[in-house]
C-alpha positions in Angstrom: 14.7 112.5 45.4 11.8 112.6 47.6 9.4 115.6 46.3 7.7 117.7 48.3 4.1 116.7 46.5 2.6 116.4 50.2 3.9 117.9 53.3 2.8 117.9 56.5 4.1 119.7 59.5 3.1 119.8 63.2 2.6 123.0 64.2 3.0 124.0 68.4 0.5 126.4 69.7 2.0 129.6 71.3 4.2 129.8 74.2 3.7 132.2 77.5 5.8 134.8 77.4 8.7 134.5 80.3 7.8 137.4 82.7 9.6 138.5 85.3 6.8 138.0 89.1 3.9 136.2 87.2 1.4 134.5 88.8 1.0 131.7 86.5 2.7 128.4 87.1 5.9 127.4 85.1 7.8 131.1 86.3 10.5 130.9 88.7 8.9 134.0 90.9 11.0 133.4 93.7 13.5 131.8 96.3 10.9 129.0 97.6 9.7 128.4 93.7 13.6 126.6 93.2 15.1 125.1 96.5 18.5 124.3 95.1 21.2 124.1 97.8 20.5 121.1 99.3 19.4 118.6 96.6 21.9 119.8 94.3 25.0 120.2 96.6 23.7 116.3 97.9 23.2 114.9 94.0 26.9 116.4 93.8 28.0 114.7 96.8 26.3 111.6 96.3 27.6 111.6 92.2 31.0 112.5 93.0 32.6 110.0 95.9 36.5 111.5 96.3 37.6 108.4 94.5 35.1 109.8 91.2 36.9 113.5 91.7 39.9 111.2 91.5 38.9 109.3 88.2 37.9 112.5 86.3 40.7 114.5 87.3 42.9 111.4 85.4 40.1 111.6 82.8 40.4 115.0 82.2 43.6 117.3 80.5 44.5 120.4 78.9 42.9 120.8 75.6 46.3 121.7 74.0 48.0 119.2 72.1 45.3 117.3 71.0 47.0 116.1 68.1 44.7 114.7 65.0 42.9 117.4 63.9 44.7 119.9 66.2 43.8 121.6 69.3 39.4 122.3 69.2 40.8 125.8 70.8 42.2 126.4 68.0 44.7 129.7 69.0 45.3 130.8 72.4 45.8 134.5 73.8 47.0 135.7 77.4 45.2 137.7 79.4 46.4 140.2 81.7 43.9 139.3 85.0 43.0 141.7 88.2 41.1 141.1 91.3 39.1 143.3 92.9 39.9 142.7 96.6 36.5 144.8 98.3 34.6 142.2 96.2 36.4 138.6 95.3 37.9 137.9 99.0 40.1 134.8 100.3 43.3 134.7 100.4 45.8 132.9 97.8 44.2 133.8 95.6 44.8 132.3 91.7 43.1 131.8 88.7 42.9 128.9 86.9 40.7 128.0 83.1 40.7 124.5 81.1 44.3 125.4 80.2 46.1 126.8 83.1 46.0 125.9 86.7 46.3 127.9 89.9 48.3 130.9 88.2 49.7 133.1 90.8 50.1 137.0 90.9 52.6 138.8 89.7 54.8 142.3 89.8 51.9 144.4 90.5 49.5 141.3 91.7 48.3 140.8 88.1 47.8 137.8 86.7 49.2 136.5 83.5 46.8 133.7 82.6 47.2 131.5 78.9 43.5 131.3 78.0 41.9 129.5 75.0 41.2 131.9 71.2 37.6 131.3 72.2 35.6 132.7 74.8 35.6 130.6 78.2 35.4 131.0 82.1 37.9 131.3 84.1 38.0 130.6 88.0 39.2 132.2 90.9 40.4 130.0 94.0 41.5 130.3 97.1 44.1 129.0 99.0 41.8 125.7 100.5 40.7 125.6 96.3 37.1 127.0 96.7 35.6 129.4 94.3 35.9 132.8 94.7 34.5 134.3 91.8 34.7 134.2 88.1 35.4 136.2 84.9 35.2 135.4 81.1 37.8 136.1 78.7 37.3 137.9 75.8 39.1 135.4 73.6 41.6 137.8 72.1 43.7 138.3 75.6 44.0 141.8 77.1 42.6 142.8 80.7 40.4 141.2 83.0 39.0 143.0 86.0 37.5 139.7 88.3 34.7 141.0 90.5 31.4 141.1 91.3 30.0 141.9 87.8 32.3 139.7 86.3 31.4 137.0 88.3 27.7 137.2 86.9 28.8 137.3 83.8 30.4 133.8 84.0 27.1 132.4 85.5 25.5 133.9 82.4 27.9 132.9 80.1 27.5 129.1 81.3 23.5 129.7 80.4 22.6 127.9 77.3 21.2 130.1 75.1 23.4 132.9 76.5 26.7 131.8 76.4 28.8 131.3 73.8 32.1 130.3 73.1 33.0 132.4 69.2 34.4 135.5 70.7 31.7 137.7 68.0 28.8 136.6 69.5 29.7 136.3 72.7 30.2 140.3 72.7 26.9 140.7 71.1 25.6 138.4 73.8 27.5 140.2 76.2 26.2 143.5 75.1 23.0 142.8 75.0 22.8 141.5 78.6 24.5 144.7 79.7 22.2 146.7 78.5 19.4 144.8 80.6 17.6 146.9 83.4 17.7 143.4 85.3 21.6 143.5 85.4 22.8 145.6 87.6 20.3 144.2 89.9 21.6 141.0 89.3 25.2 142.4 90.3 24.7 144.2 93.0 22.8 141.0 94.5 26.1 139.2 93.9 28.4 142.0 95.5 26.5 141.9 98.3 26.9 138.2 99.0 30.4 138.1 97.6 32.0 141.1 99.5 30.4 139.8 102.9 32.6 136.9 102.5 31.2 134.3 100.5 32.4 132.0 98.8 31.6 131.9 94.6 29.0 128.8 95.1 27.5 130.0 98.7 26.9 133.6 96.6 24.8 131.6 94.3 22.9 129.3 96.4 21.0 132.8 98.2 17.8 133.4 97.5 18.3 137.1 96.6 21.3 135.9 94.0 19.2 133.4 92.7 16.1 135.8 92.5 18.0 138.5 90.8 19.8 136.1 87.9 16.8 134.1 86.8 15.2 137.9 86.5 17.9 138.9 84.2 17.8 135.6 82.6 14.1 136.2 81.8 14.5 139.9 80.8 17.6 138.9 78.6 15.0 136.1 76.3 12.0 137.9 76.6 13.7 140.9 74.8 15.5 138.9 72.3 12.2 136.3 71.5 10.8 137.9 68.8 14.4 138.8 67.0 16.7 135.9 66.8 15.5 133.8 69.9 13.6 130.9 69.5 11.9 130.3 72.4 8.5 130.8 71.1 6.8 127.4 70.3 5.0 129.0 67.1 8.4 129.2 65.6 8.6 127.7 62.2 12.2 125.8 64.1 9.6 123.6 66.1 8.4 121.6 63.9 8.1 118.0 63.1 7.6 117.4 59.3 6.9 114.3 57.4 6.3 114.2 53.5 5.8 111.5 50.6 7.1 111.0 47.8 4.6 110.1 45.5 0.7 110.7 47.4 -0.9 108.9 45.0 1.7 105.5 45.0 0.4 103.2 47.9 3.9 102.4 49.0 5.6 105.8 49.2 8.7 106.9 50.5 8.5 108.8 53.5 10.7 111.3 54.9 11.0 112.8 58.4 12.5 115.5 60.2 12.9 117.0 63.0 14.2 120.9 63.1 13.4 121.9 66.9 15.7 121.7 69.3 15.5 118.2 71.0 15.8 114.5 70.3 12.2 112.8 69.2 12.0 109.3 69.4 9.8 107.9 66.3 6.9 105.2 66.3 5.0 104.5 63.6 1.8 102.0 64.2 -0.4 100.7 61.2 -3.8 99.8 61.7 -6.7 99.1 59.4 -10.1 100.2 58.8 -11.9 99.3 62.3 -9.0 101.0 64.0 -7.1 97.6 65.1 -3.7 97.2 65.3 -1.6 95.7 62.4 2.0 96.8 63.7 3.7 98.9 65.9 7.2 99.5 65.0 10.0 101.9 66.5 11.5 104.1 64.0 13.8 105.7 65.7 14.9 106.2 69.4 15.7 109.4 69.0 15.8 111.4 65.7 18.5 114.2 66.0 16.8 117.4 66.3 18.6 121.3 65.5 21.6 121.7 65.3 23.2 125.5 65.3 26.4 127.4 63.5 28.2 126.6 67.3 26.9 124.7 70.3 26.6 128.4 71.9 23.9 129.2 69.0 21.3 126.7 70.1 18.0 128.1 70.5 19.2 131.7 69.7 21.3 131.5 66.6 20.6 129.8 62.9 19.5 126.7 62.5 22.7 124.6 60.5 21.6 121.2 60.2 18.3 119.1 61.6 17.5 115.6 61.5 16.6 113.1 58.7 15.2 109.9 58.0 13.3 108.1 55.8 10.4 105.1 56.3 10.1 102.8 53.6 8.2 100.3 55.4 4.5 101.7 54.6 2.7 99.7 52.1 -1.0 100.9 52.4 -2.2 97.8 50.3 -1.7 96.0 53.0 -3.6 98.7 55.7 -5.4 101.6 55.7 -3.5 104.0 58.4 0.2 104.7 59.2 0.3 107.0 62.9 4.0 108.1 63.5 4.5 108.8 66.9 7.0 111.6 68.5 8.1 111.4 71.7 10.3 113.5 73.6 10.7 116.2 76.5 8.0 118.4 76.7 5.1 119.9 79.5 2.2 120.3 77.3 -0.7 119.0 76.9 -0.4 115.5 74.9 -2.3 113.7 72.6 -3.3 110.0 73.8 -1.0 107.0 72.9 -2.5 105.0 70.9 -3.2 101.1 71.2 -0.3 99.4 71.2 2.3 102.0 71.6 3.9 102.6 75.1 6.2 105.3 76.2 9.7 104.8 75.6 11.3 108.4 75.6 14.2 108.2 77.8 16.7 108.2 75.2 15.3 111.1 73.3 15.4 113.3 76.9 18.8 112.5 77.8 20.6 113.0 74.7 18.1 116.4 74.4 19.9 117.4 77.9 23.5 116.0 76.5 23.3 118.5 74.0 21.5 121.6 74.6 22.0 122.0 78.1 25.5 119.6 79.2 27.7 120.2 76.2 27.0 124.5 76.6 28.4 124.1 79.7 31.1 122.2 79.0 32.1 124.8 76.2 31.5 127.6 78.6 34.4 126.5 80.7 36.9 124.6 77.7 36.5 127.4 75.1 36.3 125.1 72.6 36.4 125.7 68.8 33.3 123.6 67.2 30.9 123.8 65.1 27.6 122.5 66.0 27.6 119.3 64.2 30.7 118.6 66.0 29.4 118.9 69.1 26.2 116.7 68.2 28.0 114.1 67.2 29.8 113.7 70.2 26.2 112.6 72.2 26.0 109.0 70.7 29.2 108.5 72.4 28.4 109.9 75.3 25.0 108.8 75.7 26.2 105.7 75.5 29.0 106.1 78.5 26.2 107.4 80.8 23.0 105.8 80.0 22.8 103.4 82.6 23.8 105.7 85.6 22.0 109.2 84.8 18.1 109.4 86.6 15.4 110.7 84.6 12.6 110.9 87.3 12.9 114.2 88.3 12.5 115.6 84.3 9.3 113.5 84.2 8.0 114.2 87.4 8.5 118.4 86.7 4.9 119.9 85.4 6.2 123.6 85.4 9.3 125.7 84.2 10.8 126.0 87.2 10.4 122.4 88.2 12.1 121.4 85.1 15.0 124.1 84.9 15.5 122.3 88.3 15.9 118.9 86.6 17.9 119.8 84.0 20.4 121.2 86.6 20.0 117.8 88.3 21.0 115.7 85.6 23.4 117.8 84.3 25.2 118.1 87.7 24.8 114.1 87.2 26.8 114.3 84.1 29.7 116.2 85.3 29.9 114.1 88.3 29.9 110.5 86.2 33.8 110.4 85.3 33.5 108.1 82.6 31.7 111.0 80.1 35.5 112.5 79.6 36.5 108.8 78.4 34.9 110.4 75.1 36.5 113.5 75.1 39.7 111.8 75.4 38.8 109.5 73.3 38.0 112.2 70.2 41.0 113.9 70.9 39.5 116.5 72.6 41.4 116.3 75.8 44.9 115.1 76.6 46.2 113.9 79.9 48.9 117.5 80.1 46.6 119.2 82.9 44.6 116.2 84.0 43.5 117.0 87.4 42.3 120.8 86.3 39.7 119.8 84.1 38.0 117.5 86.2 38.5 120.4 89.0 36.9 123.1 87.0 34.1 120.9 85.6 32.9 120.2 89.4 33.7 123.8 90.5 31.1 124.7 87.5 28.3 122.3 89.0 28.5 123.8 92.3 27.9 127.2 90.6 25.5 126.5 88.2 21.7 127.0 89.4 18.3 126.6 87.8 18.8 130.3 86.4 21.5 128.6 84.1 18.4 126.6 82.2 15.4 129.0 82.4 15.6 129.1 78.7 15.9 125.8 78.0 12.9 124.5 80.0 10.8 127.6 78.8 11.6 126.2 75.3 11.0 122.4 76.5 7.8 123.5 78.5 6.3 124.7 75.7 6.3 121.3 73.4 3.8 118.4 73.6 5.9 115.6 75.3 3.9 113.1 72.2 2.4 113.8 69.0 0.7 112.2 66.2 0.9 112.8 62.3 -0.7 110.3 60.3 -0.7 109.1 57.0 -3.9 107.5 55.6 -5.0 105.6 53.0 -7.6 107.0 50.2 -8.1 104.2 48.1 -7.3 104.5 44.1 -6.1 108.5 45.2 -3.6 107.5 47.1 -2.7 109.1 50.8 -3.1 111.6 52.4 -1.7 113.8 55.7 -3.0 115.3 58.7 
């Protein structure tokens, strides 16, 4: 049992407030601050060839039957659909979700969809299978009215942070954004574009849409920051902690953890009393961070689980300093490396994205019933399926909010669009092959809706952490060690 004799935590100074029109760099304060359309509709084009929409649509499948452990839907319900014609246009129109495809109207022109016990998106095509808009169903069936404001709720609820897939806290979510001045802004921005004729992903590509969301997106955290949102950096959640066992035994045990929400990868370098080198060692590439009741409770909801380890390497006989390095996504200012130790930090950023931004989305549209743990241990597999053909140069080039919301969009567009990622679902028992092509469908039909909006919150939490840090253990001579 390591005791808690010593303990030292690192600390983040305090984050800038998301506000809606500021000045200061890292705010999306308009259009021009996120040019979108192109680069992400190219990424999409270039990361999806027709033979890739191909492979995930035969990757992909209905997430009934899964067999195992049963369905992660757990229950289903039906819900009774409408359209609103003056604002959701096209003709042929259907809806389709993660377990029904292209459901036509009935007596009446309602829709009879099968939709998943949990709360998820579900899609409106036309009759040449583009977007038209969007709903999200409850998870306990009834009616479904598909129109302008339901539309921007489904590009809320696939905002991490926002969205969630338990069918309680989605309608506390849901509430809560209702209640937002900034929403019926954000609405009647998408009416506009919608009843004019355009299509679901066009609507959100306009600079007033985009405008109005990522102002309703702002308004929805900076209300909920100082309740149950942890966006702000002071937060006892973003922390990295390291204690000893024994602080007066020159060869302790030390443990780690990291509760904020992202990957760290670990270093630790030993040096002696003039400051040279004696070892630099990687710990770990990347030490699990947060983990939350539900994938939909990251950053917002309590913290379940964090991650653990422990260093028994140290053996201050044999030198006088032990420096443990963190690395990971981050925009603030950073401490120096120091000698010896370079800047490894790739795997720590992508499985960061794989879990707190990809997988949200990914529930968003599948409805499925996790818990959080579940869904974090799903991003070693994954991670491992992607790692060689996902770019990282755009989250390390970003130096504001905006410029990394942007990134995350980037590489999680990259994610969707790299077929082999739903190898792992399939492989977990998480999909099956009933409904192949409509998963693979909806998951692209989600990238070409999703905009930086979808991970303000996200990259305000991100931009606030150092990208490195150092806590070091040192050596006091017949007292022992001590932190700082």
């Amino acid at each position: 049992m390591v005791s808690s004799d010593i303990v030292k935590k690192f600390r983040y100074g305090s984050a800038p407030e998301l506000s809606v029109g500021s000045t200061e760099p890292g705010y999306v304060r308009s259009a021009s601050d996120v040019p979108i359309l192109y680069p992400r509709r190219l990424l999409l084009q270039q990361s999806v060839s027709l033979v890739g929409i191909g492979a995930i649509a035969a990757l992909g499948g209905s997430l009934l039957g899964c067999g195992g452990g049963g369905s992660p839907v757990g229950s289903t319900s039906t819900v009774t659909a409408s359209i609103n014609p003056a604002e959701v246009q096209g003709t042929g129109l259907t809806l389709t979700n993660s377990l029904a495809k292209d459901v036509a109207p009935g007596a009446g022109g309602t829709y009879n969809v099968v939709a998943s016990g949990q709360a998820q998106v579900v899609f409106v095509r036309d009759a040449a299978g583009k977007l038209r808009g969007a709903g999200v169903s409850s998870g306990h069936g009834g009616s479904l009215t598909i129109d302008a404001e339901s539309s921007t709720l489904a590009v809320l609820m696939a905002t991490p942070g926002i969205g969630n897939a338990d069918p309680k806290i989605w309608a506390s979510n849901k509430s809560a954004v209702l209640a937002l001045a900034e929403f019926l802004p954000a609405v009647a921005a998408v009416r506009a574009s919608l009843s004019g004729g355009a299509t679901f992903a066009d609507a959100l590509a306009t600079p007033a849409v985009i405008d109005a969301i990522s102002a309703c997106v702002q308004a929805y955290a900076n209300t909920r920051s100082r309740k149950s949102f942890a966006v702000l950096a002071g937060s006892p959640r973003y922390e990295s902690k390291i204690s000893v066992s024994d602080a007066k035994d020159p060869t302790p045990i030390i443990s780690i953890s990291n509760s904020s929400w992202r990957y760290v990868r670990i270093v630790r370098r030993t040096s002696n009393t003039n400051g040279a080198t004696v070892a630099v060692e990687q710990l770990n590439s990347a030490l699990g961070g947060a983990t939350g009741l539900s994938i939909g409770s990251i950053l917002s909801g309590t913290v379940a689980g964090q991650g653990e380890m422990i260093d028994v390497g140290t053996d201050f006989n044999a030198y006088s300093k032990a420096e443990y390095i963190f690395q990971s996504i981050g925009l603030q200012s950073s401490q120096p490396m120091p000698d010896g130790v370079d800047i490894q930090d790739q795997t720590a950023i992508l499985k960061s994205i794989i879990l707190y931004a990809f997988f949200p989305v990914v529930d968003a549209v599948m409805g499925i019933k996790a818990a959080g743990q579940t869904f974090a241990s799903m991003v070693d597999k994954v991670y491992s399926a992607v790692s060689g053909s996902v770019n990282l140069n755009s989250i390390h080039a970003a130096t504001t909010t905006a410029e990394l919301a942007k990134a995350i969009l980037d590489v999680v567009v990259s994610l969707i669009g790299i077929a082999v990622t739903f190898t792992v679902f399939s492989a977990a028992q998480w999909m099956t092959p009933a409904a192949e092509a409509t998963m693979g469908a909806l998951l692209l039909a989600s990238a070409l809706c999703l905009c930086p909006a979808n991970f303000l919150v996200v990259a305000h939490s991100w931009s606030s952490l150092p990208s490195r840090h150092i806590l070091t253990v040192t050596a006091t001579g017949t007292t022992g060690v001590t932190i700082s």
